[in-house]
FITOR-745506 format. One record per residue (C-alpha): residue in one letter; x, y, z. Coordinates in nm, 2 decimals, decimal comma. Layout:
<pts>
+---------+--------+--------+--------+
! residuo !     c1 !     c2 !     c3 !
+---------+--------+--------+--------+
!       A !      X !      Y !      Z !
...
+---------+--------+--------+--------+
</pts>
This chain:
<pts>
+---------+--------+--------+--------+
! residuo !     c1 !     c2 !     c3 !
+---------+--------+--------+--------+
!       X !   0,00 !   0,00 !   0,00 !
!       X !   0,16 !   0,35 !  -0,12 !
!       X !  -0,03 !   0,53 !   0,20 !
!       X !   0,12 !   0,42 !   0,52 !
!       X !  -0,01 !   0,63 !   0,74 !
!       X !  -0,26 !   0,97 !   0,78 !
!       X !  -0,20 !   1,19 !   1,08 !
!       X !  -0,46 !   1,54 !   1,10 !
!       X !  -0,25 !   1,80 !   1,16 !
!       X !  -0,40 !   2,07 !   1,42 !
!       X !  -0,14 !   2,39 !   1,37 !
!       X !  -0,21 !   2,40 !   0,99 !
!       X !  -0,57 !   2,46 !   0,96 !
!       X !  -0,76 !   2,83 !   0,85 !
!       X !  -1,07 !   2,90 !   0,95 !
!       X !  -1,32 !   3,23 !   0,80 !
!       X !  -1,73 !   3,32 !   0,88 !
!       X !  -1,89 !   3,58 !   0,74 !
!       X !  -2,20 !   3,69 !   0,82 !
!       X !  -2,35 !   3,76 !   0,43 !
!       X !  -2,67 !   3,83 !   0,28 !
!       X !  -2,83 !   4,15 !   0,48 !
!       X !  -2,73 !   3,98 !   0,78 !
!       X !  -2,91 !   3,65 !   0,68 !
!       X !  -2,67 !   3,35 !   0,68 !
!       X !  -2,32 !   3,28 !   0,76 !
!       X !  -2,11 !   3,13 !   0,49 !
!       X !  -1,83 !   2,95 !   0,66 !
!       X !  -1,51 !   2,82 !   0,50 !
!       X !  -1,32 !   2,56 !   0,74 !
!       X !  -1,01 !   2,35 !   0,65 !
!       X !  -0,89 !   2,03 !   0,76 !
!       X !  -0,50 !   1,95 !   0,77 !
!       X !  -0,28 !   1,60 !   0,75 !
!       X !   0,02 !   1,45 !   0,73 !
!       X !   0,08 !   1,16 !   0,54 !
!       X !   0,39 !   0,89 !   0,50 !
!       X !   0,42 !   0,68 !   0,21 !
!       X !   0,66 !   0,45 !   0,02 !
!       X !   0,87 !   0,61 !  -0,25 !
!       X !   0,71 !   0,52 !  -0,55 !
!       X !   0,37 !   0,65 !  -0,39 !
!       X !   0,21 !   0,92 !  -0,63 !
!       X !  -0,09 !   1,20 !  -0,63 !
!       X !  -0,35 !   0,98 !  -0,66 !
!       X !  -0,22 !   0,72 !  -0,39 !
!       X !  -0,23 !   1,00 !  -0,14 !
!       X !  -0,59 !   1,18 !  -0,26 !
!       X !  -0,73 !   0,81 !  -0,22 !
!       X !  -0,55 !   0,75 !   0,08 !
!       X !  -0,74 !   0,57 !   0,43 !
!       X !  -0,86 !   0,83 !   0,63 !
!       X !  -0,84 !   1,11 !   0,39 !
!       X !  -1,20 !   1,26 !   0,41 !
!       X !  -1,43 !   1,19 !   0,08 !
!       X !  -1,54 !   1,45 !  -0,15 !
!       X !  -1,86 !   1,59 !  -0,05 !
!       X !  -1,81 !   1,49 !   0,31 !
!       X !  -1,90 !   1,72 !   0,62 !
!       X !  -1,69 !   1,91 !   0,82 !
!       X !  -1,85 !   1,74 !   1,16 !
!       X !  -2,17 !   1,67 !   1,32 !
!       X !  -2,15 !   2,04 !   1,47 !
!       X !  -2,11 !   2,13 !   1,10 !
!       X !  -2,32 !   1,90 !   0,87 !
!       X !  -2,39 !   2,12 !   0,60 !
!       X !  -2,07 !   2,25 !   0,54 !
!       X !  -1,92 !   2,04 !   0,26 !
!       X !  -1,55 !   1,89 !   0,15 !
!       X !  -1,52 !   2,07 !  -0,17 !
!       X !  -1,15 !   2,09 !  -0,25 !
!       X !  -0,78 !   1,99 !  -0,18 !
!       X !  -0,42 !   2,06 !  -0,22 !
!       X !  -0,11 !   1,82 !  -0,15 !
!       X !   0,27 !   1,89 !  -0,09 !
!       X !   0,50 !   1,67 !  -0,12 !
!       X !   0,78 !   1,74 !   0,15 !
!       X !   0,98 !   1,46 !   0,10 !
!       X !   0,97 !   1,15 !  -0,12 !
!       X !   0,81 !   0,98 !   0,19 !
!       X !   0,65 !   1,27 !   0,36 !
!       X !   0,34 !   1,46 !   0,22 !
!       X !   0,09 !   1,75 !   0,33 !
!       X !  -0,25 !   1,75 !   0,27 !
!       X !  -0,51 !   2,07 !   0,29 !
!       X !  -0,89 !   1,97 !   0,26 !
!       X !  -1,13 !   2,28 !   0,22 !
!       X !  -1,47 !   2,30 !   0,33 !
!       X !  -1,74 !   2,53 !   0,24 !
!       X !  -2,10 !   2,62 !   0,34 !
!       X !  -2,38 !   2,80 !   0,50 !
!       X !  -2,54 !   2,82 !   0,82 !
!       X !  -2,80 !   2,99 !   1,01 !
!       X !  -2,71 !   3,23 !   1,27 !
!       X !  -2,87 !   3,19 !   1,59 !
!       X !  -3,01 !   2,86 !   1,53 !
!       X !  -3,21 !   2,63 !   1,77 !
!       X !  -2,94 !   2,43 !   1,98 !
!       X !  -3,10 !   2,10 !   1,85 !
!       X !  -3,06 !   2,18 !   1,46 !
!       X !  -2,68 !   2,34 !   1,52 !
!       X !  -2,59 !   2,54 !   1,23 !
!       X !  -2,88 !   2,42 !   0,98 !
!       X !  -2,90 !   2,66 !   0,70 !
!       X !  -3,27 !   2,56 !   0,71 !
!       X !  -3,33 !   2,79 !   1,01 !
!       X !  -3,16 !   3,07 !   0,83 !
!       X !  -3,50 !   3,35 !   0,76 !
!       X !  -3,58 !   3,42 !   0,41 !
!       X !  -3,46 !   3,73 !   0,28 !
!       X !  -3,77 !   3,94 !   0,11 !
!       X !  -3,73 !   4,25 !  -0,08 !
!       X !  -4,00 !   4,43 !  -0,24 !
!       X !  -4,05 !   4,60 !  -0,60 !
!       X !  -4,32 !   4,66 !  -0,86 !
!       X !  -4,39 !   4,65 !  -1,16 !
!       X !  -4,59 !   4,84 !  -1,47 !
!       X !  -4,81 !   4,72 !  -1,79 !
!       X !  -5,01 !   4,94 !  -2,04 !
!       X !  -5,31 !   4,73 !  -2,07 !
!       X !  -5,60 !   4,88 !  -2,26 !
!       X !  -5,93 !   4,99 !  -2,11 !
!       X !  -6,28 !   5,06 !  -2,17 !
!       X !  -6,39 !   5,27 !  -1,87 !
!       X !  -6,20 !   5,52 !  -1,69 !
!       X !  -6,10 !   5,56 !  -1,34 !
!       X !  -6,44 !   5,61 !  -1,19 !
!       X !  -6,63 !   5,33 !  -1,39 !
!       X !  -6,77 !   5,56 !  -1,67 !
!       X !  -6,75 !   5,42 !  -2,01 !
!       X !  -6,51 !   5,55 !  -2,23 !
!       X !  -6,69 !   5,66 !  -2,55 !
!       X !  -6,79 !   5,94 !  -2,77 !
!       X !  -7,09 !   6,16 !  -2,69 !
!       X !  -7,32 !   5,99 !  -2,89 !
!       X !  -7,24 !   5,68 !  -2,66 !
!       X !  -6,99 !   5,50 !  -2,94 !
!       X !  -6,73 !   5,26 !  -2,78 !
!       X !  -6,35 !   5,44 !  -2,81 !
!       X !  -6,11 !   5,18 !  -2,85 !
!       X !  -5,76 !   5,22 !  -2,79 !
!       X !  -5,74 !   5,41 !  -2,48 !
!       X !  -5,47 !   5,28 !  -2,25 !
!       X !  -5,36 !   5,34 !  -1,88 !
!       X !  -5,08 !   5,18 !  -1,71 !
!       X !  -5,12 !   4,90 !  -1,42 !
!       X !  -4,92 !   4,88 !  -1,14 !
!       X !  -4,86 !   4,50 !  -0,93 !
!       X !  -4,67 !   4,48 !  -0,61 !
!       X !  -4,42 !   4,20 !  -0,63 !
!       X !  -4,20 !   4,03 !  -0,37 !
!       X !  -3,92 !   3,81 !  -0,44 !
!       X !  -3,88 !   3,54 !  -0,15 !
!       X !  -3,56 !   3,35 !  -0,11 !
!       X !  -3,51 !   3,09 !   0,17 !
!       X !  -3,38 !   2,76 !   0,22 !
!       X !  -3,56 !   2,42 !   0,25 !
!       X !  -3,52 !   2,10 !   0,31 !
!       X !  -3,69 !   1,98 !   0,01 !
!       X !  -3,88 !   2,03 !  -0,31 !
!       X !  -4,14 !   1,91 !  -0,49 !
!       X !  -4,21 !   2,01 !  -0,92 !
!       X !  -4,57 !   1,92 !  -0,87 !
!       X !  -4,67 !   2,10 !  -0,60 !
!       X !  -4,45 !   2,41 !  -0,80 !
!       X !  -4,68 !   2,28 !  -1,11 !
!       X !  -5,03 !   2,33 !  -0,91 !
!       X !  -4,93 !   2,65 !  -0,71 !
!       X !  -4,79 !   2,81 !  -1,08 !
!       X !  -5,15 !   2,78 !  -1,15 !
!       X !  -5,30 !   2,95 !  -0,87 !
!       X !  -5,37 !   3,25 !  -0,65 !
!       X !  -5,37 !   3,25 !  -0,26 !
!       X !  -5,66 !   3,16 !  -0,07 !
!       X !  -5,52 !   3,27 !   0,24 !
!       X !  -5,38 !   3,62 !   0,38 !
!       X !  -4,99 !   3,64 !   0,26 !
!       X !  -4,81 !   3,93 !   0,37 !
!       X !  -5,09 !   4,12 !   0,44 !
!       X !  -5,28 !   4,08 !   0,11 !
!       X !  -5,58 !   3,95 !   0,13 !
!       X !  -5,72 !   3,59 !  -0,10 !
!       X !  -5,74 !   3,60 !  -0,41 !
!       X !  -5,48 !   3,86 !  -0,46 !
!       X !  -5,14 !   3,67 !  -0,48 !
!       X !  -5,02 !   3,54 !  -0,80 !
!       X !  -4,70 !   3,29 !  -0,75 !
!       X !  -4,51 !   3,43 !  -1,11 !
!       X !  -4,20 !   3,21 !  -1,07 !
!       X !  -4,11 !   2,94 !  -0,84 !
!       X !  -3,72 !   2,80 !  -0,89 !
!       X !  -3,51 !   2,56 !  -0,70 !
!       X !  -3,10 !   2,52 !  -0,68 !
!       X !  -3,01 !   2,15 !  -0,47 !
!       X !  -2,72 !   2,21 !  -0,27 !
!       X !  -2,50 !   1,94 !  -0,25 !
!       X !  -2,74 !   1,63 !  -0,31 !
!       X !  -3,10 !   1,54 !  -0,27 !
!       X !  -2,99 !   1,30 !   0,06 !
!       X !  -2,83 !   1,55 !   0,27 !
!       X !  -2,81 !   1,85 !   0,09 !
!       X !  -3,13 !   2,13 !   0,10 !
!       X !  -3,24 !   2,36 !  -0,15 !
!       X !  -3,24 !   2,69 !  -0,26 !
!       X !  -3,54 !   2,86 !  -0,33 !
!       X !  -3,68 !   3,18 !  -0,49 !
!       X !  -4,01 !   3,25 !  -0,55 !
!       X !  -4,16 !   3,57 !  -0,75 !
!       X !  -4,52 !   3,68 !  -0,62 !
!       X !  -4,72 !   3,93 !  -0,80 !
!       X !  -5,00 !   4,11 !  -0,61 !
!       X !  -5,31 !   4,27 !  -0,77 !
!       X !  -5,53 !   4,55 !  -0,63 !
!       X !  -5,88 !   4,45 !  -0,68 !
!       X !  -5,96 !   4,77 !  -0,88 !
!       X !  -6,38 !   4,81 !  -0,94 !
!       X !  -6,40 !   4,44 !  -0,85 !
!       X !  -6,37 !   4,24 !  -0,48 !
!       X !  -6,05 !   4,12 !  -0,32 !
!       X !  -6,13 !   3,78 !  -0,46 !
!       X !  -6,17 !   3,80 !  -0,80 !
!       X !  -5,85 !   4,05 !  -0,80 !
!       X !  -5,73 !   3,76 !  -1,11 !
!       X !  -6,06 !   3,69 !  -1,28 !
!       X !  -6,10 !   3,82 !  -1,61 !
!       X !  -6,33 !   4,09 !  -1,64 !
!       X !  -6,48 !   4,22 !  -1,95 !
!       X !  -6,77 !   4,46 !  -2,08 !
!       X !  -7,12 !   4,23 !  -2,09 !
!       X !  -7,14 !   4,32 !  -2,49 !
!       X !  -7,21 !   4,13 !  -2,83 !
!       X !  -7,37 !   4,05 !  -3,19 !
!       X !  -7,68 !   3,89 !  -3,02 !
!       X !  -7,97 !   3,98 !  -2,75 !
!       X !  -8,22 !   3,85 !  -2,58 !
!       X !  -8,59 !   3,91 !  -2,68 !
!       X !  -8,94 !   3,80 !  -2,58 !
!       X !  -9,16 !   3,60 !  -2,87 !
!       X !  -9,52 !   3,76 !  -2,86 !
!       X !  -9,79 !   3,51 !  -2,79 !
!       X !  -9,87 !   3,42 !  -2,41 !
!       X !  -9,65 !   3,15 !  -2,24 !
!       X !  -9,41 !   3,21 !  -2,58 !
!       X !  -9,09 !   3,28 !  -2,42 !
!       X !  -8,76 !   3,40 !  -2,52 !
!       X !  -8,55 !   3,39 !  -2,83 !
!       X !  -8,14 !   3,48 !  -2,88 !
!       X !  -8,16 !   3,68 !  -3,20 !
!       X !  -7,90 !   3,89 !  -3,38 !
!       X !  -7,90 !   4,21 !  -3,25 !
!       X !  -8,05 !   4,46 !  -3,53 !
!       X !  -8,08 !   4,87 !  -3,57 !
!       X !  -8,37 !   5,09 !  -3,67 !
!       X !  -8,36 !   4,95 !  -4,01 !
!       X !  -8,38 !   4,62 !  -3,93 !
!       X !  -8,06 !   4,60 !  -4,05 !
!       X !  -7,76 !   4,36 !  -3,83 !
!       X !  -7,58 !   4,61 !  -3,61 !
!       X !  -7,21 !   4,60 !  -3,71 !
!       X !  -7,10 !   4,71 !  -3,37 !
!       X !  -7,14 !   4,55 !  -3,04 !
!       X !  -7,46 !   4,63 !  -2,84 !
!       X !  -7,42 !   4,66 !  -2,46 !
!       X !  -7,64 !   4,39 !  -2,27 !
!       X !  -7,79 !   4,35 !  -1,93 !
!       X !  -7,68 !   4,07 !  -1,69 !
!       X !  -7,98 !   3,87 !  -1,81 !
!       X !  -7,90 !   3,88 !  -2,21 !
!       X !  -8,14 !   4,16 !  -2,30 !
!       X !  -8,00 !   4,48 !  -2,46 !
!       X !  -8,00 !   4,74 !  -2,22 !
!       X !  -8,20 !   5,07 !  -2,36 !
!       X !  -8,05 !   5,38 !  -2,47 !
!       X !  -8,07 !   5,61 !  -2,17 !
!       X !  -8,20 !   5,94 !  -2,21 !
!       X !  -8,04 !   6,26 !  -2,27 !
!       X !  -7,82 !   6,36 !  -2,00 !
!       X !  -7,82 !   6,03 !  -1,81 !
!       X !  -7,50 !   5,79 !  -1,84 !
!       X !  -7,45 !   5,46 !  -1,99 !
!       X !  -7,35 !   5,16 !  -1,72 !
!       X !  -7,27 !   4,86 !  -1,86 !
!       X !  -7,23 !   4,51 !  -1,70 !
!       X !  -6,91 !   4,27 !  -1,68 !
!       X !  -6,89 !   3,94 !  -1,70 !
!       X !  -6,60 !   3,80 !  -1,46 !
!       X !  -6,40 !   3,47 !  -1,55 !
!       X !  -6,23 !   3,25 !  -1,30 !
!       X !  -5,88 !   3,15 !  -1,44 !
!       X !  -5,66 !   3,02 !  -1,14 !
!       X !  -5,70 !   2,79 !  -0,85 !
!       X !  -5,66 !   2,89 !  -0,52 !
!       X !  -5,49 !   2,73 !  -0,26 !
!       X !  -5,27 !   2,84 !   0,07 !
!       X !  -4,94 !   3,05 !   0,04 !
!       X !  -4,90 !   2,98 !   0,38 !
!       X !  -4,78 !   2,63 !   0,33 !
!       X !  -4,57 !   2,66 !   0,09 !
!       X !  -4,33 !   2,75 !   0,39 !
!       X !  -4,20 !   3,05 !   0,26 !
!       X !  -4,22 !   3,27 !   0,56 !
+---------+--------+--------+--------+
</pts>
């Protein structure tokens, strides 16, 4: 055997923790140190797969467990004598709890706030009126800006699971997250980095939620898609007792097909002209798009 014997050195070794991250973790660089003897024809690779000689990958300790063997240097002193430098690197959580020492799980998440802007086209303006000429014609093309609160939440966790990222992509919250009430919270982005391996290691995790103010709508329907109660076809009432209703093209004076859109009431009937002076209200039609299902437990906070 070309390794005869391994001997950790205790002078040798460097130690550095920095506190990193807005005060958030502590990334810790430690080093192990040994002295190995070894025939003469011993080379590199004798010594690197030497007994004793910690694996690559391997933890510091059980007081560090998260804080990996990532890298090595050798000396050779003599052609029977050689030094040996492992370096380890990792997080952990300051202050943890005493019976998780040093698990980067505890570490909080870091959350920073931002917003963001989209010119999305509109119909009525800020008050609800309908945007339109005054002979009460639709003008298309008018377009405000829209502003969403987003957070991006980055924490570490033990694990992580694509399917429940699949559902909760599709979803908005159903309970209060950060103050914002259900329905509000869109999850925009939800990515994972696995540190080290999937037994042992933890994950990285960054999530991107979007919030909406439930403008001219309720808190819960802040995502549903809300449009002007309009179309080609009404509702109308056949003469004759007990003859009942009919969905017919919508036509003008002329009895000619209206080539615009005619508002409608919420039951299907076209809602009348109002008279001079008086405003036009129209109805909306809102559409559920998302699930909704607890931010809560995606253990972000």
């Amino acid at each position: 055997m070309p390794a005869l014997e391994v001997t950790e050195m205790w002078s040798k070794p460097a130690h550095d923790v920095r506190l990193e991250d807005n005060f958030r973790k502590l990334t810790v660089k430690l080093q192990r140190a040994y002295q190995i003897t070894s025939t003469p024809n011993a080379v590199e690779w004798d010594i690197y797969q030497a007994t004793g000689i910690p694996a690559a990958g391997s933890s510091f300790s059980e007081d560090f467990p998260f804080v990996y063997a990532d890298g090595a240097s050798l000396e050779r002193v003599s052609p029977v004598l050689w030094m040996m430098t492992i370096d380890y690197n990792g997080e952990i959580a300051p202050g943890t709890d005493p019976e998780e020492p040093n698990n980067p799980i505890m570490a909080p998440p870091r959350i920073d706030w931002d917003d963001i802007e989209s010119e999305e086209e509109i119909d009525e303006d800020f008050d609800g009126k309908p945007i339109q000429t005054v002979n009460r014609e639709p003008i298309e093309g008018v377009k405000a800006l829209i502003p969403d609160q987003t957070v991006s939440i980055k924490r570490n966790m033990i694990s992580f699971s694509p399917y429940v990222q699949a559902r909760y992509r599709r979803a908005v919250n159903s309970d209060t997250f950060l103050g914002w009430p259900p329905g509000t919270a869109k999850l925009m982005k939800f990515s994972a980095s696995n540190v080290f391996g999937e037994i042992g290691g933890y994950w990285e995790i960054t999530a991107q939620i979007r919030f909406r103010y439930p403008y001219r709508t309720t808190a819960e329907k802040a995502w549903y898609a809300r449009v002007r109660h309009e179309g080609f076809y009404e509702k109308i009432d056949l003469s004759g007792p007990g003859a009942g209703t009919r969905i017919v093209r919508a036509v003008d004076g002329n009895k000619e097909p209206m080539t615009r859109k005619v508002l409608l009431a919420a039951d299907g009937y076209r809602l009348p002209v109002p008279a001079e002076g008086e405003e036009q209200i129209a109805n909306w039609l809102e559409f559920k798009l998302y699930d909704s299902l607890p931010f809560n437990a995606l253990g972000l906070l």
